[in-house]
C-alpha positions in Angstrom: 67.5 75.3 -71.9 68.9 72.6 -69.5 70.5 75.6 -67.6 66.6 76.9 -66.8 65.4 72.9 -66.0 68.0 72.7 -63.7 67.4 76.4 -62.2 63.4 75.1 -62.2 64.4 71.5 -60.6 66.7 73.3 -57.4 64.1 75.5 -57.1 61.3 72.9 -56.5 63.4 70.6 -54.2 64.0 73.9 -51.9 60.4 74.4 -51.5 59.3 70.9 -50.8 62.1 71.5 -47.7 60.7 74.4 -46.8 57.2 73.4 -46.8 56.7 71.2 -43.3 58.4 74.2 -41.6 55.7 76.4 -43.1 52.9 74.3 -42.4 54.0 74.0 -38.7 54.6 77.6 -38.6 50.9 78.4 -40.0 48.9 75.0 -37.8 50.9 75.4 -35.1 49.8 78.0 -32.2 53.3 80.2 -30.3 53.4 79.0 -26.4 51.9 81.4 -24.3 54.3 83.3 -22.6 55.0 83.1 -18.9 55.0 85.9 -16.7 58.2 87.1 -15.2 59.4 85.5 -12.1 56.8 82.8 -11.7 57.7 78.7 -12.1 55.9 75.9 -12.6 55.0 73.8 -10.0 55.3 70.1 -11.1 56.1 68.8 -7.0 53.5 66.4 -5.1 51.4 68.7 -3.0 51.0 68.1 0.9 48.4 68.7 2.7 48.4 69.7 6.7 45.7 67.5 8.5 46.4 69.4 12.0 47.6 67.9 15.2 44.5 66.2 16.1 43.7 62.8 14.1 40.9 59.7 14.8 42.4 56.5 14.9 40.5 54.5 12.7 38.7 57.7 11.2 36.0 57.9 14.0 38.8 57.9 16.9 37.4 54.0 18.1 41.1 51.9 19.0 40.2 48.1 19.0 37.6 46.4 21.2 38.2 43.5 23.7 36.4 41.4 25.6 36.7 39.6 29.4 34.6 38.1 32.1 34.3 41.1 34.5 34.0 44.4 32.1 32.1 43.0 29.4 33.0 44.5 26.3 36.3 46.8 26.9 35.6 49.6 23.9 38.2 53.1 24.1 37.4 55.6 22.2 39.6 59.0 22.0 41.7 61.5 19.7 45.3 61.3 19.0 47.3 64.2 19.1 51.2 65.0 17.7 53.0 68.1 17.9 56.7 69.0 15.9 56.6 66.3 13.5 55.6 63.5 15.8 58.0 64.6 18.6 55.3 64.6 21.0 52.0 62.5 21.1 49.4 62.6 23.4 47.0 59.5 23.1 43.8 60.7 25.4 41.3 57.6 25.2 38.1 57.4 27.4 37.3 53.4 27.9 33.9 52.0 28.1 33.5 48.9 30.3 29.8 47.6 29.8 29.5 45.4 31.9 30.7 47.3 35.2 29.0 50.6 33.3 32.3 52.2 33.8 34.0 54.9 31.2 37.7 55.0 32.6 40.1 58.0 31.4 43.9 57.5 30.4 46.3 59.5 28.9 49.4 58.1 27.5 52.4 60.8 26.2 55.2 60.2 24.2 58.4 62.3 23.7 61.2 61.4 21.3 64.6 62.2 23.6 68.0 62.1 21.1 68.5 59.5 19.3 66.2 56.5 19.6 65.0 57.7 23.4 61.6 57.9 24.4 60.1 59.2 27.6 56.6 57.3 28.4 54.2 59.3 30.8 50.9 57.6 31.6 48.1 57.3 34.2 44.5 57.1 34.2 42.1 54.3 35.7 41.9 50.8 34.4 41.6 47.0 34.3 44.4 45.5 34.7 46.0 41.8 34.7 49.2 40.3 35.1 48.3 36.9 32.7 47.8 39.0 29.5 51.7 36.5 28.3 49.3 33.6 28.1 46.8 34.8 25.0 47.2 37.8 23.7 43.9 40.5 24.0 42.8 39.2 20.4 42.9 35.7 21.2 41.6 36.1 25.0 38.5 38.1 23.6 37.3 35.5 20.7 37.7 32.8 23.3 36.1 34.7 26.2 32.8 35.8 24.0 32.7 32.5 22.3 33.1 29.5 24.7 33.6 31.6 27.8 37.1 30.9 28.3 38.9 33.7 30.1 42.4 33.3 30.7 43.0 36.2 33.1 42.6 37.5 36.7 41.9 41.3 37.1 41.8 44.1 39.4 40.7 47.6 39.1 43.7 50.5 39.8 44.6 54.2 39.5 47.8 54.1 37.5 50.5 56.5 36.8 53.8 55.6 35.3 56.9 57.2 33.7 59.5 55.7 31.8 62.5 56.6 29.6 63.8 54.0 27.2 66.2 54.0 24.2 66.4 51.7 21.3 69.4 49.9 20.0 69.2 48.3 16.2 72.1 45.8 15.3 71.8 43.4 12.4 69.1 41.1 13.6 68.8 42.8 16.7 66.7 45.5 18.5 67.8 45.7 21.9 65.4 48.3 23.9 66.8 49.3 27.9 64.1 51.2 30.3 63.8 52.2 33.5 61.0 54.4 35.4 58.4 54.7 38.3 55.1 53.5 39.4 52.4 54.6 41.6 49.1 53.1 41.7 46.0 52.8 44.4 44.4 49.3 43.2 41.0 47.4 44.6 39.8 44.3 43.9 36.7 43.9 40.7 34.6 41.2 39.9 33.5 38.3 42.9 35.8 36.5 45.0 33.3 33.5 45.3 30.7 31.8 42.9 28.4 34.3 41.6 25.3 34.5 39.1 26.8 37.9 37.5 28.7 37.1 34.4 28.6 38.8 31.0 26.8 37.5 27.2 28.9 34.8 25.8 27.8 32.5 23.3 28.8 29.4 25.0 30.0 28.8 29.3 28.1 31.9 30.4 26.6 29.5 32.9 30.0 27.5 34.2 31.5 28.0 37.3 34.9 27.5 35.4 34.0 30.2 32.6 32.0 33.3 32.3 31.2 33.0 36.2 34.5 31.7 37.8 35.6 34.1 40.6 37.9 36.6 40.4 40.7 36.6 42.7 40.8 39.7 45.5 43.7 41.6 46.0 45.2 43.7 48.8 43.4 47.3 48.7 45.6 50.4 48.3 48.7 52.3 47.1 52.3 50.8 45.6 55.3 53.1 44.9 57.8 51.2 42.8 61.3 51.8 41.0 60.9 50.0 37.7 63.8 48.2 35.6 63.1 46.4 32.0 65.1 45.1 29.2 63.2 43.5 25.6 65.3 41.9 22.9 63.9 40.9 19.7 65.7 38.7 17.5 64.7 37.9 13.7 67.3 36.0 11.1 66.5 34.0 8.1 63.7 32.2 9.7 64.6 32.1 13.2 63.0 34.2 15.6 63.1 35.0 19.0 62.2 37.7 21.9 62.9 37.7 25.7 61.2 40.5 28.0 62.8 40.6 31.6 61.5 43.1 34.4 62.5 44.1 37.9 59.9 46.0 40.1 60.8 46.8 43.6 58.1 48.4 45.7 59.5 50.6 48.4 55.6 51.0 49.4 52.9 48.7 48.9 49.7 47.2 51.0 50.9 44.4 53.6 50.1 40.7 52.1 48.4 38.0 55.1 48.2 34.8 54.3 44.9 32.4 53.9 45.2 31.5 57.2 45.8 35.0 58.9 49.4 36.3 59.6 51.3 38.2 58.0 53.7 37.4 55.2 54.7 41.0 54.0 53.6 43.5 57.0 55.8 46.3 55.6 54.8 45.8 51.8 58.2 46.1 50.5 59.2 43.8 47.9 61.0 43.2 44.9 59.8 40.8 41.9 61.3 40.0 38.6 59.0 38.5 35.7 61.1 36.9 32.3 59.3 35.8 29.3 60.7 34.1 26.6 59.7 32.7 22.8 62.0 31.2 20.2 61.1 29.1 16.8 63.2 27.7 14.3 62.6 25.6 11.3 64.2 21.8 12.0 63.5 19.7 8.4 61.8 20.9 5.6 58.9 22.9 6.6 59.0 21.3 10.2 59.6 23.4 13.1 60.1 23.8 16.9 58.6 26.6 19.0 59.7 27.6 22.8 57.9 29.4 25.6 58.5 30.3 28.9 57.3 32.1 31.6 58.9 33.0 35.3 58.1 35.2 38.4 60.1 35.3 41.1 59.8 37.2 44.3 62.6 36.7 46.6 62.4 38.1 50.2 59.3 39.0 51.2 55.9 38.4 49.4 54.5 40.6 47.1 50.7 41.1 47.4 48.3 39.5 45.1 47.9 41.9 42.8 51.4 41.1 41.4 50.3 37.1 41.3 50.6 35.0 38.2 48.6 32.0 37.3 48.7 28.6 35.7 45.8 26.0 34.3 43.4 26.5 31.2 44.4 25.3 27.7 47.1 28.2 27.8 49.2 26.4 29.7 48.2 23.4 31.9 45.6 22.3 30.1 45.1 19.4 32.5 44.4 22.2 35.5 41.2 24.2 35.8 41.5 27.5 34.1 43.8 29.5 36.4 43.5 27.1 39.3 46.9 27.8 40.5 49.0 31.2 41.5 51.2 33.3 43.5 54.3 35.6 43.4 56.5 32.3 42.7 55.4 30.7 38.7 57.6 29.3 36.2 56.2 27.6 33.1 58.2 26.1 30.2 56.6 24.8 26.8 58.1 23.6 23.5 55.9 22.5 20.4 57.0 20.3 17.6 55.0 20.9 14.4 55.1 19.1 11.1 53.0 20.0 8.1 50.9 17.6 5.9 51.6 18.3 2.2 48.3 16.5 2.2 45.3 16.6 1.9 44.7 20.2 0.6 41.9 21.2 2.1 39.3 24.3 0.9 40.1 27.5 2.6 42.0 26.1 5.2 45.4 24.7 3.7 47.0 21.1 4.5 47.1 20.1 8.7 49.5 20.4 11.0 50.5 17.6 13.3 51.9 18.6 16.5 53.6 17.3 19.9 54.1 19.7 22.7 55.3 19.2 26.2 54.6 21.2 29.1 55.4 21.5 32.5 54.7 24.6 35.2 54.3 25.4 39.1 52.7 28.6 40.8 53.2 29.3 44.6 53.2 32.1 47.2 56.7 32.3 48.6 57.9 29.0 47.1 57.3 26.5 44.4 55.3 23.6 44.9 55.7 19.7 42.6 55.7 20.5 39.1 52.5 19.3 37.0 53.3 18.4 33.4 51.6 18.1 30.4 52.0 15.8 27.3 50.2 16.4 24.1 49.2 15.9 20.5 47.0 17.9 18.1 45.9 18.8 14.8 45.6 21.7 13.5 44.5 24.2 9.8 44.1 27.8 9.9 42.8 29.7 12.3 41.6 26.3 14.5 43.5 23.5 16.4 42.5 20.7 18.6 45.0 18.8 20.8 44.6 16.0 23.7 46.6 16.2 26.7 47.4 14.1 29.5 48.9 14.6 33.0 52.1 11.1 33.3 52.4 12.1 37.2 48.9 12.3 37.8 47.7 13.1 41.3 44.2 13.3 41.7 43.1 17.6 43.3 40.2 19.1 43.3 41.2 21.4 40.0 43.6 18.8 38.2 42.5 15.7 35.7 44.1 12.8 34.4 43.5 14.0 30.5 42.0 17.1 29.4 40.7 18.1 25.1 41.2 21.7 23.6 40.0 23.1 20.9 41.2 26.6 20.4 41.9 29.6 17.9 45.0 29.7 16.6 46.8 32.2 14.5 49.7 31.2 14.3 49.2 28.4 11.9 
């Protein structure tokens, strides 16, 4: 009897271990097979868009605005080939208030290592102050109070240019060189005029929307070009410095106000440096540096290669761009402290700020330097500063103490 209980008991603990395998094997479906020499695909799947993209998804690039084209709005396709090797960047740019469309074509072609040949040409605006604000800036300030801090003139532009990047820790170090050939003509008016494009404020002053535009010295420069940029960013300090050479073996002859000539071959040779460093000092305080400088030794370069000073910019005691030539060098340095209070809504604490400048523009030479001492407040997006001139001498386009209030992105 116990021989047939235990016989009864294995035989009931054997199927309880058997039963979950049976149960599986009956609820419990066999995979379907997979056909012979086929794989799954679990991979992210990439699609070809073709060579031809629309920046923006409807092929508009970013709109500007100035005092002598009105709104400045390009349109046009972008086009790579061989994995971005070579782009093609063909824009067609509408300029409304000289009811102009202007073509350009801009090619780039990855040589080696960190080389890049640059081929571009088409017709344009073009300017020589764009250092002081950049197109952003210039365009909220031109549309809104009328302040234009640039000169222009109209050209036919081809250039090509091979450069090649170098990365070091901190440091991106890119050498060019290349050509230039442009046929160039004066746009806008020379003297006071009624003509001026829609601004919300200053479409009416003389100094704004309507001040003249400088003429320039119609026809064609050949030039050898030479450039150098070095960008520096460490822990909180940064820094940049741009330095060009352009020497003009051919190039329309420059006369002076008076009549003779300054340059009657056209030849000349003119090197522009731009510089910007800023570094934290105590705390959250910190100091900022810029400087500007053209110089044209030998003879004078025509006026299309001038630079100018004046306007909250730079001078702010000087008329907006009152003052120019192929000689300018202009320093600044701004000391800025932040308020830990108040907190204001949407706008952060202030910023306190002192800034010194000091800058001189001539054609051949430089005249006296004018300086400029200031003090402003500032939250995001706006600031307002007072300067004053210590060395005032009274001109026709200079003032003893001049007010700004200006965008600013910065803070």
């Amino acid at each position: 009897m116990k021989n047939l209980q235990r016989i009864i008991a294995l035989g009931l603990v054997a199927g309880l271990a058997f039963m979950p395998a049976r149960l599986a094997s009956q609820t419990t479906p066999p995979p379907t097979p997979i056909p012979a020499g086929s794989q799954v695909d679990t991979g992210y799947v990439t699609y070809d868009e073709g060579p031809i993209s629309l920046p923006l998804g409807v092929g508009f690039r970013i709109p500007a605005y100035n005092r002598v084209d009105g709104l400045v709005l390009p349109w046009g396709p972008l086009i790579t080939f061989g994995e971005d090797m070579l782009e093609l960047d063909l824009t067609g740019t509408y300029r409304s208030h000289i009811g102009e469309v202007d073509p350009f074509l801009k090619a780039r072609l990855l040589v080696g290592g960190g080389g890049e040949l640059i081929v571009a040409g088409g017709r344009s605006t073009l300017t020589n102050d764009q250092w002081i604000r950049s197109d952003l800036i210039n365009s909220l300030a031109a549309i809104g109070v009328g302040s234009d801090a640039r000169n222009y003139f109209r050209a036919d532009r081809g250039t090509a240019e091979y450069q090649h990047e170098i990365i070091r820790p901190g440091w991106i170090i890119t050498p060019s060189i290349g050509a230039l050939y442009e046929n160039a003509w004066s746009t806008g008016s020379p003297v006071r005029h009624t003509n001026a494009p829609w601004g919300v404020f200053g479409k009416s002053d003389t100094l704004k929307l309507r001040r003249a535009n400088p003429a320039i010295a119609r026809g064609h420069t050949a030039s050898a070009l030479g450039r150098v940029n070095l960008e520096y960013e460490q822990e909180e300090i940064t820094g940049s410095f741009d330095g060009r050479v352009e020497h003009a073996f051919d190039a329309p002859s420059t006369f002076s106000s008076t009549g003779p000539a300054l340059n009657a071959d056209g030849d000349f040779t003119q090197l522009t440096f731009g510089a910007k460093v800023s570094f934290p000092t105590f705390g959250l305080q910190r100091f900022d540096f810029r400087g500007h400088a053209v110089f044209t030794p030998g003879d004078a370069a025509p006026p299309q290669r001038f630079a100018y000073l004046g306007g909250a910019g730079t001078l702010a005691t000087v008329d907006l761009l009152a003052i120019g030539g192929d000689n300018l060098l202009f320093v600044e340095g701004e000391y800025s402290v932040p308020l830990r209070a108040p907190v204001l809504p949407f706008v952060g604490t202030p910023v306190l700020s002192a800034r010194y400048a000091a800058g001189s523009a001539g054609v051949g030479e430089l005249p006296d330097f004018i300086q400029n001492i200031g003090v402003g407040v500032g939250v995001r997006l706006l600031k307002a500063e007072y300067h004053i001139d210590p060395n005032y001498r009274k001109t026709p386009f200079t003032k003893r103490s001049a007010f700004s209030v200006g965008v600013s992105l910065s803070l």
